[in-house]
N, C-alpha and C positions, 0 to 999 in steps of 0.2 A: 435424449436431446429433443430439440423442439424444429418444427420447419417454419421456414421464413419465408414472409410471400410480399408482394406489393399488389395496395387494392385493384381489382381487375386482372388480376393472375390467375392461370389456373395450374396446378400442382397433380401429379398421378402418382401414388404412390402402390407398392407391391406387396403382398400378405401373403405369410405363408401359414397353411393350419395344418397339423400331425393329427393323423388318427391314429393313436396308440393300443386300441383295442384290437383285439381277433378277429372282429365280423367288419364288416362295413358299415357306414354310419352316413346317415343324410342330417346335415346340418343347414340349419337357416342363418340366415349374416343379415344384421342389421344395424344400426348405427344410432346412439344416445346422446345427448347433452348429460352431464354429472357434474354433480358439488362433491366435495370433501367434504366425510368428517368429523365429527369434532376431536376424534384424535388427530386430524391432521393428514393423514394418509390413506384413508380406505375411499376410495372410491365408490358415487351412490350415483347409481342412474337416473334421470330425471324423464317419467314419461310427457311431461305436460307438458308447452309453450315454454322458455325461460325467454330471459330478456336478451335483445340480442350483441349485450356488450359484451356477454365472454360465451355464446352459440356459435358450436361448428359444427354441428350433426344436420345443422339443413344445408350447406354447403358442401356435404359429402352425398355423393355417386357410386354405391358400390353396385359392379358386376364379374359374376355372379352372385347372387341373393341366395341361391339354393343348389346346393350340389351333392352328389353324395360321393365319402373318401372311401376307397378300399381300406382292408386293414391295412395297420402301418404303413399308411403310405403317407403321403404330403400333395396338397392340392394349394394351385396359386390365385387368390382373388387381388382385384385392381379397383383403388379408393381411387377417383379423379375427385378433386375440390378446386372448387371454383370462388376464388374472393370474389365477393360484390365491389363496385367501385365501392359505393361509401362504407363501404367497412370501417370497425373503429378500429383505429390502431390498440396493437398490446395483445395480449395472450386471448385464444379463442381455445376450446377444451372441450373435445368429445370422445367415448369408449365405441368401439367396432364390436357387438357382440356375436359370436360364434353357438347356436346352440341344436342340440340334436332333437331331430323331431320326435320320436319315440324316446320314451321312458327306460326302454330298456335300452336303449342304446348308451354305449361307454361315452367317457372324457373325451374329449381333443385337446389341443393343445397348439394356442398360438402364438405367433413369433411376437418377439418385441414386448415391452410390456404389457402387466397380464394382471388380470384379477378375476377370482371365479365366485361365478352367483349359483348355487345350487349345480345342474352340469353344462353351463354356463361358461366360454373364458372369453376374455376382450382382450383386443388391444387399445392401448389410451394414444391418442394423437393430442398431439398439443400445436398451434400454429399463432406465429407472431408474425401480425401484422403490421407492417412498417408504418413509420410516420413519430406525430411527435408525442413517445409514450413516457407518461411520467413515473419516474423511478423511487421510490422513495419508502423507505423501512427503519424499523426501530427498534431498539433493545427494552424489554421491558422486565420488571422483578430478578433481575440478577441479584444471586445471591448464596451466599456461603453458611452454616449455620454460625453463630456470631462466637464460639467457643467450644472448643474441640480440647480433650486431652491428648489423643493421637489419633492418627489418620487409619484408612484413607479418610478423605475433608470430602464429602460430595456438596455437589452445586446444583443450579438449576438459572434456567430464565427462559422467556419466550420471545420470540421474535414475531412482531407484525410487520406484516406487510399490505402497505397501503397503495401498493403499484397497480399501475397497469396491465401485470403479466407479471408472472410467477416467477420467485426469484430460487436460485440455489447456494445460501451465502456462506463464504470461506469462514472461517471462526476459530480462534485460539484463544484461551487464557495463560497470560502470563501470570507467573506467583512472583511477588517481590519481598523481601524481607525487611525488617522494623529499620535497615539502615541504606533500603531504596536500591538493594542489588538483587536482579534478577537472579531465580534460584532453580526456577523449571517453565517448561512453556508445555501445554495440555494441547493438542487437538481435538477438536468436535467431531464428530458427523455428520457431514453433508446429509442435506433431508431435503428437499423440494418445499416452500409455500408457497401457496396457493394466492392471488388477489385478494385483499379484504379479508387476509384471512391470518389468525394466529397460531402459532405453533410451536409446543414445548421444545424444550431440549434439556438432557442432564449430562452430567460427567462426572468426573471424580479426580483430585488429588492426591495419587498413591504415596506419597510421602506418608509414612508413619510415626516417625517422632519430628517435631518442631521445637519451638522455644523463642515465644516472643508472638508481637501483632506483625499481620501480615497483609498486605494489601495483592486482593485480583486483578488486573484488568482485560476486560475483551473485548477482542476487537476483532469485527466485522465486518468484511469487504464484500458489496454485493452489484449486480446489476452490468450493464456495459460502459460504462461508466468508471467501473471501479470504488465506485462511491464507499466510506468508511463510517463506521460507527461507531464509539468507544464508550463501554461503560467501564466503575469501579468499582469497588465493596473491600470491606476489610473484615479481618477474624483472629481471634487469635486459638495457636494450638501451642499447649502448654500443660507436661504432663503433672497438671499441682499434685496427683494424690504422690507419685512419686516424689514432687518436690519436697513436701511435708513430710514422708518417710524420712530422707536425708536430714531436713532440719530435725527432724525431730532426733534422729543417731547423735549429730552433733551436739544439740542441746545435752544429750544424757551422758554423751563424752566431757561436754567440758564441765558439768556436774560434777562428775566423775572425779575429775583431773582436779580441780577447786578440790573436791573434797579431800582429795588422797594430800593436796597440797597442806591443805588444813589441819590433815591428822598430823604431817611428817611435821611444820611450825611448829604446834601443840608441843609433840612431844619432845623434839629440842629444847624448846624450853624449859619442860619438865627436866629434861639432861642436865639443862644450863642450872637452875635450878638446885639440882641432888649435886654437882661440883660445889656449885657455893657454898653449901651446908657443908660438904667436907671440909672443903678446905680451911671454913670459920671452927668449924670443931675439934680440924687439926692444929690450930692458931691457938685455940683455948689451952690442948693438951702440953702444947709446947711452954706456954704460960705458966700452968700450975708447974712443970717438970724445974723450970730457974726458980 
């Protein structure tokens, strides 16, 4: 989760780091601005100036900077951050890096979210600035492949978000079938975006046979707000090679059936036929006999 401040506040928070190695280890602590990404998730340090609408690494105070942990032990450092009055409201984002001075020295390992750069680990603070932040996200390329013989039916879309501060949005797809009754409902995975920033998502419809079009819809609840976003898409799953096997048995049934009908006609006839000749041949003999 994220901490929340009012411009002119100041916040102290508490870091715990593990040295998980044998020996002792001296670790330096220092503090980045980072972007995301382009998958959306990995975390990139930023050594240079960034602008200061989403900077919280000059607003961070860490002491101690340099300590060293026995093995396995656990040592506590204290971040105090200081909003500026004019702070912009909305998400501010920085990584606390932990890293050991010597080469040979082991991992550490620190509390709360974590991501390691070589023997490197951070923790990411994220801090939302009150005031009036605008909330606002979209559903983009949802989409099913447009024809499935059986499942599972995988999907996809992206979600941007054009906020102020990073959203975590709730997410289902509902499946409806050709006659508008809902038939399963999918959960997503909560994922973090980022401001200004887009981000896949995929899933899947474990249904394996269907039969008929089928319409998705998803929907999106993000921000404090609640705010909703609904898209749709249709597809249809429709197992034709099987369908065609069947038509195709019945076609050679009633083939079949026509034909067997066709011999048994015929040869009644033929029956009917070889009667009448007798009975006219018996009509003859009766004849010549008076």
């Amino acid at each position: 989760g994220s901490l929340k401040a009012l411009p002119g506040e100041k916040l102290q928070i508490e870091l715990r780091v593990r040295n998980i190695s044998q020996a002792p280890v001296t670790i330096t602590t220092s503090v980045r601005d980072f972007v995301i990404d382009q998958d959306g998730e990995t975390p990139i340090e930023i050594a240079d100036n960034v602008s200061n609408r989403w900077s919280l690494a000059s607003w961070i105070t860490l002491a101690p900077t340099e300590q060293t942990i026995a093995a396995n032990a656990t040592v506590v450092l204290t971040a105090l951050i200081e909003i500026p009055q004019d702070a912009l409201p909305g998400g501010h984002y920085a990584m606390i890096l932990h890293e050991p001075q010597s080469q040979s020295d082991q991992a550490v390992t620190a509390g709360g979210s974590q991501t390691g750069v070589n023997q490197r680990v951070g923790t990411l603070v994220y801090v939302t600035v009150d005031g009036a932040i605008n909330e606002e996200a979209y559903i983009r390329n949802f989409s099913f492949p447009k024809f499935m013989e059986y499942g599972p039916v995988p999907f996809s879309f992206t979600v941007e978000n054009n906020s102020d501060i990073h959203i975590t949005p709730q997410i289902s797809v509902d499946i409806y079938n050709m006659f508008n009754q809902k038939v399963d409902s999918i959960p997503v995975e909560k994922k973090n975006v980022f401001p200004l920033m887009n981000r896949d998502f995929d899933g899947q419809w474990d249904e394996i046979w269907g039969f008929g079009r089928y319409r998705a819809q998803l929907t999106m609840s993000y921000g404090s707000n609640g705010s909703l976003v609904v898209a749709n898409t249709h597809f249809w799953l429709l197992p034709v090679t099987i369908i065609i096997a069947v038509v195709s048995i019945l076609f050679i049934l009633m083939l079949a059936i026509f034909a067997i009908k066709r011999h048994l006609s015929h040869k009644r006839k033929l029956d009917q036929q070889k009667i009448a000749d007798l009975e006219a041949e018996i009509e003859r003999m009766q004849s010549k006999t008076e």
